[in-house]
C-alpha positions as CSV (number, residue, x, y, z in Angstrom):
1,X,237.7,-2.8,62.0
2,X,237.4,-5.1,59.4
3,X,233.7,-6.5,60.6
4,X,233.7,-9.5,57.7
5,X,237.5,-10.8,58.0
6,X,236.7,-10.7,62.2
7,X,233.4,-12.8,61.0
8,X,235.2,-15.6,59.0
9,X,237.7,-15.9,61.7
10,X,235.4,-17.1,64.1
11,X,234.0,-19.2,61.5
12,X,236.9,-20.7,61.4
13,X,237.4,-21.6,65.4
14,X,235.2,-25.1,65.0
15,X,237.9,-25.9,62.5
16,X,240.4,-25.0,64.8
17,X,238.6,-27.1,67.6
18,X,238.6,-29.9,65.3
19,X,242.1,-29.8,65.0
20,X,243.3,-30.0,68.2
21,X,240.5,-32.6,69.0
22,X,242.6,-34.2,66.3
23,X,245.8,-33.9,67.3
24,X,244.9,-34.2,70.9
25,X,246.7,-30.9,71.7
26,X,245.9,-29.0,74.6
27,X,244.4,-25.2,74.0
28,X,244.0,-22.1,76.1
29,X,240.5,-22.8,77.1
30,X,240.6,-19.3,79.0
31,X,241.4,-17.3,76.2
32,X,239.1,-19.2,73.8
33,X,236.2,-18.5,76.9
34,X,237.3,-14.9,76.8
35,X,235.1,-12.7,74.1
36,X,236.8,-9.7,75.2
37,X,240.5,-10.8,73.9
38,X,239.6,-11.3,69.8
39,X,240.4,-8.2,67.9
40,X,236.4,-8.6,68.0
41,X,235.3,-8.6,71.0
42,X,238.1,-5.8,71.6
43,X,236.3,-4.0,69.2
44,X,232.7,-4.3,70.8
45,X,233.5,-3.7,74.0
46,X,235.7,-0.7,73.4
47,X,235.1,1.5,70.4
48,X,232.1,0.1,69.1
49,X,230.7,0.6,73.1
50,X,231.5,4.9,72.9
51,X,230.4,5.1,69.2
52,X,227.1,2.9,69.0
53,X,226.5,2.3,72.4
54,X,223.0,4.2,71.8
55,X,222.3,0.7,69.5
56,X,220.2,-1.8,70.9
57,X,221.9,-4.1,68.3
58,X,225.2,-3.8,69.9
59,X,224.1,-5.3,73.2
60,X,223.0,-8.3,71.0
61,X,226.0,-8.7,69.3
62,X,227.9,-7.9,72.7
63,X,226.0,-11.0,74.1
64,X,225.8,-13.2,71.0
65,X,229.8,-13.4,70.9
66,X,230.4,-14.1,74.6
67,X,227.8,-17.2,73.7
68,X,230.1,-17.9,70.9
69,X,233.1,-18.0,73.0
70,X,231.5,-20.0,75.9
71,X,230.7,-22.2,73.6
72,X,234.2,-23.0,72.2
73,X,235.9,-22.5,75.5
74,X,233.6,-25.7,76.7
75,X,234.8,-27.8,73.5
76,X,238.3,-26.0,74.6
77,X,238.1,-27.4,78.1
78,X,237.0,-31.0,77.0
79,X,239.7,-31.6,75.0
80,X,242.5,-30.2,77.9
81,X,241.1,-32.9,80.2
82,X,241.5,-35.5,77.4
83,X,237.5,-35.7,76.9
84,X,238.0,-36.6,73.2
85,X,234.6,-38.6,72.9
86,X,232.6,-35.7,74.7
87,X,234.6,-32.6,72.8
88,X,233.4,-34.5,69.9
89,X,229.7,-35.1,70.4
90,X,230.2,-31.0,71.3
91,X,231.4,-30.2,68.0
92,X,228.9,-32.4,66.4
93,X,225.9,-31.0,68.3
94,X,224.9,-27.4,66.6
95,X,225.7,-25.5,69.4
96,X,228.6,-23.7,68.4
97,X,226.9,-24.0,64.9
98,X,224.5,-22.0,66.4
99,X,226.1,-19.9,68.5
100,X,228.4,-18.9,65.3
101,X,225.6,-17.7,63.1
102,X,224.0,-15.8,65.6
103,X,227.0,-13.8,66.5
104,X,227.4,-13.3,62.7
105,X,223.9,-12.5,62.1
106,X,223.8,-9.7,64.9
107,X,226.8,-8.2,63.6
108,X,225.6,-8.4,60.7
109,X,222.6,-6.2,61.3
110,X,224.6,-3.8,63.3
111,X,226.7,-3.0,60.5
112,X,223.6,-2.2,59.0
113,X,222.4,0.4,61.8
114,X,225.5,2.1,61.6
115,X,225.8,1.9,57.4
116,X,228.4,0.2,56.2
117,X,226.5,-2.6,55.5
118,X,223.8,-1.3,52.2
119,X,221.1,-4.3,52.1
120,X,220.6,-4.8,48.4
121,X,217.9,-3.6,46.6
122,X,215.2,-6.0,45.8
């Protein structure tokens, strides 16, 4: 699993919001709501679960990415009923800012408990 290239795609979901908020096109708020259907969330709830399960960090970052995907699947769900003033004050508030940094920061440090991530020496 390629932890960084799964990061940066969810970085890029806002932009994806944004998108359809400016098109007006209508998205799959479900999936979007749905942290267990990115290659991700696949990931964390399957073979990161049996290998690091023992991790207290993976529970975070188990918990931090289902906020991420509530998050968008809300700004998802505003723009299928045509809520283009409200999607946007969502994507304007930090919310999802939010709730994307904290899902990269936890994963993050759990790449650190399980070593592929070497902090660099001060």
């Amino acid at each position: 699993m390629d932890l960084e290239q799964e990061l940066a795609n969810h970085a890029e979901l806002k932009q994806c919001l944004k998108e359809a908020l400016s098109r007006q096109n209508s998205l799959d708020a479900d999936a979007v709501s749905r942290d267990d259907r990115c290659q991700l969330g696949q990931w964390l709830h399957s073979h990161a679960k049996g290998a690091y399960g023992g991790l207290g960090i993976l529970q975070t970052c188990i918990s931090r990415h289902a906020m991420l995907h509530r998050e968008a699947g809300q700004i998802a769900r505003l723009i299928n009923q045509r809520r283009f003033q409200d999607a946007a004050r969502a994507l304007d508030d930090d919310a999802l800012d939010v709730a994307i940094s904290a899902a990269a920061s936890s994963i993050h440090l759990l790449r650190q408990a399980i070593g592929e991530d070497k902090p660099e020496s001060a």
